[in-house]
N, C-alpha and C positions, 0 to 999 in steps of 0.2 A: 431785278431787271435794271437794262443800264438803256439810258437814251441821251442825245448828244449834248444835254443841258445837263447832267448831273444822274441822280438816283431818281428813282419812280418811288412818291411816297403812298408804297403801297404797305398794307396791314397784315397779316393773318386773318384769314376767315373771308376777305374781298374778292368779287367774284373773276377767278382764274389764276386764282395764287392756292396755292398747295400746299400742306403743312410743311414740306418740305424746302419750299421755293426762300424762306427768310436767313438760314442757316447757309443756304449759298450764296447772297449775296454781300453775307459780308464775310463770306469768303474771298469773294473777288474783291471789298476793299480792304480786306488784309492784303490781297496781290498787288491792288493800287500802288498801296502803302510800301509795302516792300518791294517794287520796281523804281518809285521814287528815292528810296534810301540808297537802291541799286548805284540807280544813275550817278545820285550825288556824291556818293563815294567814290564811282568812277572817273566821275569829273574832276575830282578832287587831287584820287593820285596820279591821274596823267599832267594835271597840271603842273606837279610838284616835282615833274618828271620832264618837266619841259614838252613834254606831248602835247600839241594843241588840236581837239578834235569838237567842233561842234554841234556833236548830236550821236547819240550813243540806240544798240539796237535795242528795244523793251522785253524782249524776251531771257525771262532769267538765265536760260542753260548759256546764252551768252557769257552771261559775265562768270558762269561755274568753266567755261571752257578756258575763259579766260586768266582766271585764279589758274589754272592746270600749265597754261600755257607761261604764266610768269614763277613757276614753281619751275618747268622746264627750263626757263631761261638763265635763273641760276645754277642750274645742274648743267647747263652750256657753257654758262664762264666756267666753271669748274673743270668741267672736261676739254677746256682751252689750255687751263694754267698746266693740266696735265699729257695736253698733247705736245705742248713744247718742253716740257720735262720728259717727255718719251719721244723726244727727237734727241737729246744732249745724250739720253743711256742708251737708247738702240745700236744695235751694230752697222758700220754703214755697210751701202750696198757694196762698197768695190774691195771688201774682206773677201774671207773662206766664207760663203752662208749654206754651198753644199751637200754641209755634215753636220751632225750635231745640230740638230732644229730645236730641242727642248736644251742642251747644256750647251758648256763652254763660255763661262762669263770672264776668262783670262784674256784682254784684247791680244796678246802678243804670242797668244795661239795664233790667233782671228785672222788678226790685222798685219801681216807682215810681207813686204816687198823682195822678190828675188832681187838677191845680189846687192840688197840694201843694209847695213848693218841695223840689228831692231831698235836701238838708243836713237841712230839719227830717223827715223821715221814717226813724224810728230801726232802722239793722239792724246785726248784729253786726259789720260791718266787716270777715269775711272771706269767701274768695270761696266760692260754693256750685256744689255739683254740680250739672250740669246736671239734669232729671227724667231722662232715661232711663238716663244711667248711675247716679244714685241709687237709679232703684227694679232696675235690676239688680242692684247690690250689696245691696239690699235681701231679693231671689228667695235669695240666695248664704246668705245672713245665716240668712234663713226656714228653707233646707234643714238648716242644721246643726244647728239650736234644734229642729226636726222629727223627724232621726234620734236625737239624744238620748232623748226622751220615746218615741219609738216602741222605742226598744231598752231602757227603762226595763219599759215595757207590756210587753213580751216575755217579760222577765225574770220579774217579775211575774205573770203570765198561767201559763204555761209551769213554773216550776219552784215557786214558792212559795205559787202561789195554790192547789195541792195539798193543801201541809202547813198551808192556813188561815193563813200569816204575812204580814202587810203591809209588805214588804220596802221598796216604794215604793208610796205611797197613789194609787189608779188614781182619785179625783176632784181630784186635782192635778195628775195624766198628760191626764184628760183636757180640766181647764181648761185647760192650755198647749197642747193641741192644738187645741181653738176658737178660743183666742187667733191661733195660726198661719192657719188657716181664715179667720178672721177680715181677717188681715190681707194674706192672697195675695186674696183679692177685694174690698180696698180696691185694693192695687194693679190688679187689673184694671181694674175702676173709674177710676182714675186715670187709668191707660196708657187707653184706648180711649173716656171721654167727657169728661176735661180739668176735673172741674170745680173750683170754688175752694176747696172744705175737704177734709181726709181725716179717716178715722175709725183712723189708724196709732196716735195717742198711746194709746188703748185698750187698742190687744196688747201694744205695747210698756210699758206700767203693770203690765199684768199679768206679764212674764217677769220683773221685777223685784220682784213677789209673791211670785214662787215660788222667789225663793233661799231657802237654807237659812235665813243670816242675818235677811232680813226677816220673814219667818215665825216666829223665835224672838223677834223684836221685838214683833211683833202680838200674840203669845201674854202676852209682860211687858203690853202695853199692858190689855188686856183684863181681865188679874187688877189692876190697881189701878184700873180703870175703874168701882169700886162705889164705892171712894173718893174717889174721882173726881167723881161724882154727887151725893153723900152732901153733900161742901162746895160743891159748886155751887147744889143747892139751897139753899143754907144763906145762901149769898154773893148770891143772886137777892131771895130773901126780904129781904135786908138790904136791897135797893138801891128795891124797893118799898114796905120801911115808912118809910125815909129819903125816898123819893120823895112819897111821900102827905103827910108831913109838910111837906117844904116847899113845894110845890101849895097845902098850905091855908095855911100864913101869908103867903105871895106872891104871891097868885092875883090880888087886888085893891090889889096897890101899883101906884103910878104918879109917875113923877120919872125924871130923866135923872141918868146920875156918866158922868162922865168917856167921856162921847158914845155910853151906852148906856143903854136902858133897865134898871132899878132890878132888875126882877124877870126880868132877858132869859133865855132858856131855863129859867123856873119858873112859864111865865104859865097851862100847860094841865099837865096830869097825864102828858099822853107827851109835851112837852119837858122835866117833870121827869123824870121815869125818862131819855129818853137824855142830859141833863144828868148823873146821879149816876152815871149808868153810865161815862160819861166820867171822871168825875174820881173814882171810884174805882178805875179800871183803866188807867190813865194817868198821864202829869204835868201834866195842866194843873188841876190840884184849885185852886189858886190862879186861875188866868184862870174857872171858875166860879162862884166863890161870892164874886170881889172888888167886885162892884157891892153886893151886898147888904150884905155886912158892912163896905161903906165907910159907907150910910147906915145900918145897924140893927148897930151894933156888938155887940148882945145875942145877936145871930145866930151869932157866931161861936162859942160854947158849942156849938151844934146843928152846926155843920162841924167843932168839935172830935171830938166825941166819934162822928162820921161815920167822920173822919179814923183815929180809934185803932182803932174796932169794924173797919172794911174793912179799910184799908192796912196797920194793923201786925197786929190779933190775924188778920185772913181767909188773907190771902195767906200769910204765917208757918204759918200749919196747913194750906196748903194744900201749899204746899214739905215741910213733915216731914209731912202724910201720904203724899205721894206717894212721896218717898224712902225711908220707912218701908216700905211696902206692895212697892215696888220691891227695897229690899234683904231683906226677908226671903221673895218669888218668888227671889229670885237667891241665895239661901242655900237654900232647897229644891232648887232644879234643878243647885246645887252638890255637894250633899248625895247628890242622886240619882244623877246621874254616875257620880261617884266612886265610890259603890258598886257599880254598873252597869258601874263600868271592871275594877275589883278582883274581879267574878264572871267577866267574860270573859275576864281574863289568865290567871285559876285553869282556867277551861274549856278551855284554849288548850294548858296545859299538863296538865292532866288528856289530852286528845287526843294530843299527841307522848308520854305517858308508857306510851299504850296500843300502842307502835311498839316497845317495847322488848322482849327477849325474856323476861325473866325478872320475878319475880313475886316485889315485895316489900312489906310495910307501905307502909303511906299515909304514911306520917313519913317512910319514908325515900327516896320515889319521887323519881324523875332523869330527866333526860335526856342523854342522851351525846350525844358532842361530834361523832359524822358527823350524828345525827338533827337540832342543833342548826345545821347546815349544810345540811341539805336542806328545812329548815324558814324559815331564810332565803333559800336560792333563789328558794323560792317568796313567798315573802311582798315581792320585790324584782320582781315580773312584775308588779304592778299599780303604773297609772301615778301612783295615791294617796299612795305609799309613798317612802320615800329606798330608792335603791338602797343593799342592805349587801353589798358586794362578799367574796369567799371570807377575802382578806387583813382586809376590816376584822372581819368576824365572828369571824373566829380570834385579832386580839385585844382583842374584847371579851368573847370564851370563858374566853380567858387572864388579865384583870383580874379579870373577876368569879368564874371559879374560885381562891378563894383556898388550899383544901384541895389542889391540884391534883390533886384522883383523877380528871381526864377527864369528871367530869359535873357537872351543874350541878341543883340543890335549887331548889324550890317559891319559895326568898325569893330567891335569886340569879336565875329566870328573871325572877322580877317586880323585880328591879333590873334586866335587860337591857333590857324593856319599857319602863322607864322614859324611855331614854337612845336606843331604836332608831331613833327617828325625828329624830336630831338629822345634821346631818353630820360626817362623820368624815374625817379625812386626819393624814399621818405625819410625821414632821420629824426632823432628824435631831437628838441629842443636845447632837451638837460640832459645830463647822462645819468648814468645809473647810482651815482655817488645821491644825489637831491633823495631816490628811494631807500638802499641802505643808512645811509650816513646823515637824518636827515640835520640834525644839529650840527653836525660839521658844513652842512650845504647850508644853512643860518648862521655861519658866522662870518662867512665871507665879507 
């Protein structure tokens, strides 16, 4: 029996307990026990993962859905790195796809333009899948990218959307699922009216939205995107009061150099502007302004000082704003982590400390060395994680317990954390000569 201070210290044989009633209750604190290793392991790899979530759902099939759902999510990368390798071999849509649904992997059957010779019609020179077994492999592709997001939603729906926590953001689950939608009736489409475009590159932009990495890209992009704007407006301006300037001193020249006209792309006001736009964003600053300042050598003071305001002071502040703006978002989200890593490890081990049986200061809280074993068990079942097998755990129990009293301290768990995720293997000291040879290994 459980009441809100702990265990009822009840007995066998006390009046309203059952022979039976002792056997289930420590039943349930083995469940204690193993929801708290849950958590802590949970805790642990989202932290390592830069996930920061604080407060996890107690019900085990949680964290078994969610073992299932990080098994899925690498059979997702997988079926990424393969769906853009079955974009390169597919056959495009604006081939023959007509005929031959199961053969014809010669593109130059396929792929050939009336009245075009087939040498100057450029394709990548290897051979493509035919359409039907491309967009089968495609159906195959679709399913895995499908049950990921769908056991994401699950997860999400089901156990955290409870406690209010956005474990995984449900208008991301369900772009990816439109996306898939999306592209299982472009394939039908295809399969059953043949015609010469698809609308595939669409879904497929979008899965590659929704990685973690691209996502934290767009995110950079966005924060220096004020600065961004700030020098562009800045560099536009330039190119229209430069432009307006030489409009009016060129508008009305007329003479030939060197088999072009005098004023050529400065004769109206919009071939000067995409004149200056050229050869400030460009190399051909020279091939622009060499007819003029062959005949008006006074000219080239006005392409000088073109030349310094855009190409060295524009560009130069555009480079160290960017990088600027870029490196101190990436010193923030550095900043945050980190801190965000260092509260989860603490929380990690605050939870296994709550496993122990006895009751001491906060200074001097521990974890022993079985809990420290059954807390890598578990933290070794998701497919995120390196396996720490029993042997290697025990010694990196034994490194980093240096006091050797059997437990391990608040600074020592977060040096194990440090190092958990790296792999680990043994070797032996001496080699095998000290055992055969061992006179020859004493004379060294």
């Amino acid at each position: 029996l459980r009441y809100a201070g702990g265990w009822t210290p009840l007995k066998a044989g006390s009046p309203g307990v059952g022979p039976m009633l002792l056997p289930r209750r420590h039943h349930l604190a083995r469940d204690e026990r193993k929801e708290r290793l849950v958590e802590a392991a949970w805790q642990l790899e989202d932290t390592l993962r830069d996930r920061h979530v604080h407060m996890y759902p107690s019900d085990l099939r949680a964290r078994e859905l969610h073992l299932e759902a990080s098994k899925a999510n690498i059979e997702y990368q997988r079926a990424l790195l393969l769906m853009v390798l079955l974009t390169i071999l597919e056959t495009p849509a604006w081939c023959t796809t007509d005929s031959e649904l199961w053969g014809g992997w010669d593109p130059a059957l396929r792929c050939s333009i009336e009245g075009v010779p087939q040498e100057e019609v450029l394709l990548s020179n290897l051979p493509y899948l035919p359409p039907g077994w491309a967009v089968l492999m495609e159906l195959v592709l679709l399913f895995v990218i499908a049950r990921k997001m769908l056991l994401d939603r699950k997860l999400q729906l089901w156990y955290f959307e409870p406690l209010r926590i956005n474990y995984s953001h449900k208008s991301v689950i369900q772009f990816g699922l439109w996306m898939v939608l999306l592209e299982i009736v472009d394939c039908a489409i295809f399969i059953f009216l043949r015609p010469n475009w698809r609308l595939a590159f669409i879904s497929r932009t979008g899965y590659l939205l929704l990685l973690p990495e691209v996502r934290r890209l767009l995110v950079c992009v966005w924060t220096v995107i004020g600065e961004i704007v700030f020098i562009a407006i800045f560099y536009v301006s330039t190119i229209f009061f430069f432009a307006w300037i030489a409009w009016t001193l060129f508008k009305d020249t007329e003479g030939m150099v060197f088999g072009k006209e005098v004023n050529e792309g400065l004769g109206s006001f919009n071939q000067a502007l995409n004149t200056l736009f050229i050869a400030g964003s460009t190399e051909e600053f020279l091939e622009c302004f060499l007819p003029t300042y062959t005949v008006y050598r006074q000219s080239g003071l006005v392409w000088l000082l073109f030349l310094v305001v855009v190409q060295l002071l524009l560009l130069n502040l555009v480079l160290d704003t960017i990088v600027a703006a870029y490196m101190h978002h990436q010193e923030e989200t550095e900043e945050h982590n980190a801190t965000c890593k260092v509260k989860g490890i603490l929380k990690a081990f605050k939870i296994l400390v709550k496993l122990e049986e006895k009751k001491v200061e906060e200074s001097e809280q521990a974890v022993t060395k079985q809990t420290f074993f059954d807390f890598c068990g578990e933290l070794s079942r998701s497919p995120t994680m390196r396996s720490v097998t029993p042997h290697t755990a025990d010694i990196l129990f034994t490194a980093i317990d240096k006091d050797c009293s059997g437990e391990i301290d608040r600074a020592e768990f977060c040096d194990i954390c440090g190092v958990i995720e790296y792999d680990f293997w043994t070797t032996k000291r001496d080699s095998l000569v000290r055992d055969a040879l061992p006179r020859l290994w004493g004379s060294r």
